[in-house]
Each structure stands twice: as structure tokens, then as C-alpha cells.
N, C-alpha and C positions, 0 to 999 in steps of 0.2 A: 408549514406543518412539520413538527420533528413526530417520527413515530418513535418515542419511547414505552419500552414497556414495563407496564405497572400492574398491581395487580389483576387489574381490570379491565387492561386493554390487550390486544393483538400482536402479532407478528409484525414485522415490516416487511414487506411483498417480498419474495422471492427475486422478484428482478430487478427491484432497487439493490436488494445485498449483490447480485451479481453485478448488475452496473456498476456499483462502489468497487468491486473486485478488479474489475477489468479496466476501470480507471488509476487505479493503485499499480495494477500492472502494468498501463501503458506507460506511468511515473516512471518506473522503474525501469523499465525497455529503453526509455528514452534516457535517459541517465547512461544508461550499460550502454548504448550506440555510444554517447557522446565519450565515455573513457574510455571504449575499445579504439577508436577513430584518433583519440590524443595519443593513448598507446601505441596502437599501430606506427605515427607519424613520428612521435619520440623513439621508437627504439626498429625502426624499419623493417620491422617485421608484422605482416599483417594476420602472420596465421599468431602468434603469440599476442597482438593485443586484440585478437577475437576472444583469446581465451582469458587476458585479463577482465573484458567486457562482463563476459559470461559470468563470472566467480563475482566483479561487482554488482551484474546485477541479481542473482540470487540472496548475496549477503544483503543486498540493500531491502527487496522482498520482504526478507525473513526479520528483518531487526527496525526496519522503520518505526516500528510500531511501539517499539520499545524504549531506543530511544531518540525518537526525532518528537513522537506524540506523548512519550510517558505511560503508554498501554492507554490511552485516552482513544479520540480518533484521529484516522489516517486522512488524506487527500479526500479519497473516492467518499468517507463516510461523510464527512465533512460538506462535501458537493451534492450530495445525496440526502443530507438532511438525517442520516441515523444517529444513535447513541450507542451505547454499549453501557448494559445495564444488566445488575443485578436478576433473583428471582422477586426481590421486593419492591424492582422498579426504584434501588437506586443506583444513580451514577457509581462507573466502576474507575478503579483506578486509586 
């Protein structure tokens, strides 16, 4: 079941959107671990590649969407079954 919305259908539950959310974000946390961790051990410094981590994982948060999906969907929507859609029920993007 994709809950798209059309003129005549509903919302997608509240806690699918947030599941998708929190799945996007776990994407992205894990990602940030993984180049603060190669950072850290590339340049021996662990408080400097906590803060490379950091800065990749918000730019990654923030811009996945735009351009890894094309403002399409992300991971979490994806695994979740949503769309992202129009007020006339169509696909956006």
C-alpha cells in the first residue's frame, strides 16, 4: 500500500512520516560516525574529525533530498511506502 495523496484520499499516519524521519536520520548519523571515525584516524585528531562528522552529517540531512533523490524520495520515505505529492495528488518533483 503507497498512501498517496489525491484528491480524495487522506494523510499518511503521523508515525509512518516520523518513522521515515528517523530512518533518514539514522542514514545520516551513520554516515557522520563513519567520516568522523576515517577523519579522526586520518589526521589524529579525534576532537577535529568529531566536528568534520558533525558538519557531514547535517549537510548530508539537509541536501540528500535534493540531490541524491532529486526532491523525489528519501531512504526512510522509500522504506515507508510514502510519496510526496502535490494538492492534486500529483507526484512532486
Amino acid at each position: 500500500i503507497i498512501f498517496n495523496r489525491t484528491p480524495d484520499s487522506k494523510l499518511a499516519p503521523r508515525w509512518r512520516r516520523i518513522v521515515a524521519g528517523s530512518i533518514d536520520f539514522g542514514a545520516s548519523l551513520l554516515g557522520g560516525v563513519v567520516v568522523s571515525s576515517l577523519a579522526a584516524l586520518e589526521l589524529g585528531d579525534s576532537n577535529l574529525g568529531f566536528v568534520i562528522g558533525r558538519i557531514y552529517l547535517a549537510l548530508f540531512f539537509a541536501a540528500k533530498d535534493c540531490f541524491i533523490d532529486h526532491g523525489t524520495r528519501s531512504l526512510g520515505k522509500k522504506l515507508m511506502k510514502l510519496e510526496i505529492v502535490n494538492k492534486h495528488g500529483e507526484l512532486s518533483g
